[in-house]
N, C-alpha and C positions, 0 to 999 in steps of 0.2 A: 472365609479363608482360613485353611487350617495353621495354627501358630508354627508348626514344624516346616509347613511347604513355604517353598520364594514366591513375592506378589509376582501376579502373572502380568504383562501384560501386553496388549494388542496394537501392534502397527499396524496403520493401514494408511499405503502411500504409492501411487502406481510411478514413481523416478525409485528407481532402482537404487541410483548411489546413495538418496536422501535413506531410503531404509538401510543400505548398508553402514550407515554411520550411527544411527540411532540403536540397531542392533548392538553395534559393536559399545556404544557407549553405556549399554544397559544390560547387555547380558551376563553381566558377572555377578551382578546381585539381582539379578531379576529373570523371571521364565518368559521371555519373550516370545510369540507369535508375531505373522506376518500376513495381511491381506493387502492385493493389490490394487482393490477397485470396494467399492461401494458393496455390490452384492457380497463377493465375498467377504465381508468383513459382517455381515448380517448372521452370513450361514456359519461362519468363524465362532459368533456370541452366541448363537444358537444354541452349537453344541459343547461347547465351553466356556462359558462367561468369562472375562478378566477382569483382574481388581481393578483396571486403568486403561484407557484406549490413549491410544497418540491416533489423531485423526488428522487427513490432510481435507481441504475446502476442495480445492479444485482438480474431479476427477472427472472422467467422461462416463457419460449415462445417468450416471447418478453422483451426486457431489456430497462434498463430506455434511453442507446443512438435511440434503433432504437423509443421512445415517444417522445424523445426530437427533434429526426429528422424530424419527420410527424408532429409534432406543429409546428415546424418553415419553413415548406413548404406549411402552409395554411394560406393563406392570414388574416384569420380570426382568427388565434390565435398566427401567429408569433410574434407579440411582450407582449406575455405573459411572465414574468419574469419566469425563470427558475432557480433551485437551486441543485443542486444534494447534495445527500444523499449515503454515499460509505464509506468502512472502507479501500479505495484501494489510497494509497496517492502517488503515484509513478505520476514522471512527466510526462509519455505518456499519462497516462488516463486523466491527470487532462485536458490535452492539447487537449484531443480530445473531452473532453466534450465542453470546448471554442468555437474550431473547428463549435462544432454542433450548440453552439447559446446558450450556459447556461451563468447566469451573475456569479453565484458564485458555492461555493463545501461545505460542510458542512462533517466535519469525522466523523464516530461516533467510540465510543462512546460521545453521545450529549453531550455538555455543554450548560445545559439550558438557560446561561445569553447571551454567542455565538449565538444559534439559535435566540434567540429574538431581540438581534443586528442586525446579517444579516439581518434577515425578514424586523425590521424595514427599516433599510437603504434600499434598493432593492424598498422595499413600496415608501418608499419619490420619492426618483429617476423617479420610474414610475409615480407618481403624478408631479412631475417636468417638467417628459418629457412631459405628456397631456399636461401641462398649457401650455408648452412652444409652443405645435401646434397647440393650440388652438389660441396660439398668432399670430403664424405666418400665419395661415385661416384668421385672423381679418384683419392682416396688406395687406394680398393678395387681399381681396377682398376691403380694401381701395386703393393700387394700383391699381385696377382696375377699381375701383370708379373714382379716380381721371384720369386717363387715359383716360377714357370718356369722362368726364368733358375737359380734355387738346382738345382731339377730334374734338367734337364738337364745341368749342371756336375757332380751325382752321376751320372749316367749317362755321361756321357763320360767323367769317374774310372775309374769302377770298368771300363767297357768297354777303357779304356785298359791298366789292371794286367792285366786276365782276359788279354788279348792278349799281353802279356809274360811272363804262366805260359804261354801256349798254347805258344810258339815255342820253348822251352824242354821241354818234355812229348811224351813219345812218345804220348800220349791224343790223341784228336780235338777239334774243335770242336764234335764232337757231343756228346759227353759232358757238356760247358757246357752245352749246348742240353738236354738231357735230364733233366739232371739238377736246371735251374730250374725245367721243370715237374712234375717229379714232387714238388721240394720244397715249391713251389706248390700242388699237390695237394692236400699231406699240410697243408698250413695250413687253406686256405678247408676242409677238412673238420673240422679238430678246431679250429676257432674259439670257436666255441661251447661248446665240450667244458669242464665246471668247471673243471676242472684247470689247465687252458689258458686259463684269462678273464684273469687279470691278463697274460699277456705279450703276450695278442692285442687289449688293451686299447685301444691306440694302434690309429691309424686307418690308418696308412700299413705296420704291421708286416708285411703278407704282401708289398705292396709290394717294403719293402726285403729281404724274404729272397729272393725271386723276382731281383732284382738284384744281390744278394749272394753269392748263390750261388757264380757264375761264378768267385768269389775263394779255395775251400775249398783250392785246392792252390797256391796262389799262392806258398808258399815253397819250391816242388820246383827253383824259381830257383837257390837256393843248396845244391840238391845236384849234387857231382860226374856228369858224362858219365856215366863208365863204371859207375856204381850209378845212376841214372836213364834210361839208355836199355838196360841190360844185360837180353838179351833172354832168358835163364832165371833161374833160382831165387837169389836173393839171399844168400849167406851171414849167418852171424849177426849179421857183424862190420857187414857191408855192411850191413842189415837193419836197426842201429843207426842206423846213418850215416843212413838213407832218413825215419825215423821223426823225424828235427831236423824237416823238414819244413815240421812241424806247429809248432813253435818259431819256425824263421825270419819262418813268414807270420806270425803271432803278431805278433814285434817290428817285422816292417816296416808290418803296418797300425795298429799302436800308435802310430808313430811320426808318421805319416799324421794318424792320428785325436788324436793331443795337438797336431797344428800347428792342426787345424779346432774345436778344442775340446772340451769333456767331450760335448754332442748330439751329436755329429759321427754320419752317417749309416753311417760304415765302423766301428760299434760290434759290430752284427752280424755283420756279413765277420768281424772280429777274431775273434770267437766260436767262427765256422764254422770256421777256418780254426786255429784251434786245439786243437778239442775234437772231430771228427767221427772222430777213431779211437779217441777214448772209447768203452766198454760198459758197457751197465748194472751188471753184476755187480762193476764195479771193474779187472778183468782186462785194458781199453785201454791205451792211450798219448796224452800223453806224461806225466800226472798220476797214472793208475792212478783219479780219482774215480771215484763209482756211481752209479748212482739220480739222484734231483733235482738231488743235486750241478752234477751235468753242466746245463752251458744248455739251453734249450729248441732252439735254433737250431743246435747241435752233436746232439741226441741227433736231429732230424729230413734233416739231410744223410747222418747215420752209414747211416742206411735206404735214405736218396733214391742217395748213393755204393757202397755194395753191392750194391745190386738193379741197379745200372747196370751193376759189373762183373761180374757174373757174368754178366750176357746180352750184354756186348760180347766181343767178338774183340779180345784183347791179344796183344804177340808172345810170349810166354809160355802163351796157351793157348787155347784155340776158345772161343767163345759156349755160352751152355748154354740149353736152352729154359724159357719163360716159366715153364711150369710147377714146373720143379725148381729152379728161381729162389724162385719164391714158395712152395715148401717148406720151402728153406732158410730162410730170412726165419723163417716160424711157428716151426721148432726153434729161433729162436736168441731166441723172446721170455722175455723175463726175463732172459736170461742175457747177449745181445749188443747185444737193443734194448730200448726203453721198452715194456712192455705196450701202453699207451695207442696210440701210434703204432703198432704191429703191427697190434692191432685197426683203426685208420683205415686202412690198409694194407691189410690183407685186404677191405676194402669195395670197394675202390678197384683192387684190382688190376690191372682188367680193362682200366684208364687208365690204368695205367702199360704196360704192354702195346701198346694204341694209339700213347701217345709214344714206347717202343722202335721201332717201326715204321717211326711218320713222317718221323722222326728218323736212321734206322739208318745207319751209315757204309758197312757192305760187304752186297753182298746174299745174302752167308753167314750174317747175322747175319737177316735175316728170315725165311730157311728156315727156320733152327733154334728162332726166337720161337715160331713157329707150331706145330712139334713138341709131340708133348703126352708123350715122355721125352725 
């Protein structure tokens, strides 16, 4: 209803005097309409809707419950305020006009200062309810504003840190890139999976492990040059040194995640970034856990981060092909990875495969994908 125009509103009552009185009582501050029967009072709203109907019960052909019931099954006029008009005061009728979706009942004979009360009231109410959805449209679509805004602020985060492992890291950018989809993967397929219902519970969790990802080595920051870019075999001592790693990312996305609070979205980064050289059997780093122990988001990077290296090209050692990749992986179930994930793993191989591909940094590393030893 436009603020400038008068509420409209629709009698519909086949005694002539009963609408000539209600006209007369409400046309000075209202734009009344007049239908005299049921049908027309349909083809009335049809092509005019009004703020308010005055409805009578009892007409011939069609009665005011079977208009009242066909308005409030059309999306497009159900919340038209409805008011019945009846000399029938008994408590079934009044109940099953309720029933049908009427807000009030009016008896006649009218009392003029009655009808203009109800009407009013019924009028406000409906202007209350608009604003109030109108309010609540505003509030949505600032929730949703800011939701973005929260969004995006995770995404330039985390894009941000990934960037500062990267330049740091003899690894590629592909390896980030590879290794969110495979971890990806391995989600959207064992979602479902019992095992996996409560951590896949949340709506946004493959979301943020796919964004998370990127963060698994993010404390290779604070290991030394000459043991992170040292282009053979690690000594022991060294090998120590490499395996903090997994500690540093640990504390600095902790430290991250206590400034944004206990939700904070870098919950699972921390995770990945500190448990993905865990083993099932216990025999990882930098805890030694087993089994369940280990997060769900640490034992599915441990897979998505192996399968990676062994089909990339490090300076330490060539690509191995797809195949003997996904050899290894099957030996090492129960022992290096989750059962569970091996098996989604092995479904799936064939796409991880494709994203080695599309992905690939040298194109020594696609030769040999393709190789079947």
């Amino acid at each position: 209803m436009n603020e400038e125009e008068r509420p409209a509103i629709l009698v519909v009552d086949d005694t002539e005097a009963n609408v000539d009185i209600l006209v007369e009582a409400l046309d000075t501050d209202y734009d009344v309409s007049v239908a005299i029967d049921g049908k027309g009072a349909l083809e009335s709203v049809g092509m005019n809707p009004p703020d308010l109907i005055l409805l009578d019960i009892v007409m011939p052909e069609m009665d005011g419950y079977e208009v009242c019931n066909r308005l409030k099954s059309d999306t497009k006029t159900f919340d038209i305020p409805v008011i019945f008009l009846t000399a029938m005061t008994d408590l079934e009728n009044k109940t099953k006009g309720f029933e049908l979706g009427a807000v009030d009942y009016i008896t006649k004979p009218f009392e003029i200062l009655e009808v203009k009360a109800r009407v009013n009231t019924h009028l406000t109410l409906k202007t209350a309810k608009e604003f109030l959805a109108k309010q609540n449209e505003i509030l949505e679509r600032k929730v949703q504003e800011r939701t973005r805004e929260l969004s995006a602020t995770q995404d330039v985060t985390i894009l941000s840190l990934a960037s500062l492992a990267e330049t740091r890291d003899n690894e590629t950018g592909g390896h980030i890139r590879r290794t969110q989809h495979y971890i990806g993967l391995l989600a959207e397929h064992l979602k479902n999976h019992s095992t996996f219902w409560s951590f896949f519970e949340k709506d946004r969790t493959i979301d943020l492990l796919f964004k998370s990802a990127p963060l698994h080595d993010i404390g290779k920051v604070g290991v030394r040059d000459n043991i992170l870019l040292k282009p053979g075999k690690l000594t022991p001592e060294e090998f120590d040194e490499m395996k903090k790693h997994t500690t540093y990312g640990r504390d600095a996305l902790l430290k991250a995640e206590e400034s944004l609070g206990s939700s904070s979205f870098l919950q699972l980064a921390r995770e990945i970034a500190y448990t993905h050289h865990e083993k099932w059997d216990g025999s990882g780093y930098p805890e030694g856990v087993k089994g369940d122990k280990i997060p769900v988001s640490g034992r599915l990077m441990a897979l998505a981060d192996v399968y990676d290296a062994l089909v990339s090209k490090r300076v330490y050692k060539p690509p191995m092909p797809h195949t003997k990749a996904v050899q290894i992986i099957e030996e090492g179930k129960g022992t290096q990875f989750d059962p569970n994930i091996v098996d989604a793993f092995l479904k799936v191989e064939s796409r991880f495969k494709e994203i080695a591909l599309t992905n690939a940094d040298f194109d020594e590393e696609k030769a040999i994908l393709t190789r079947s030893v």
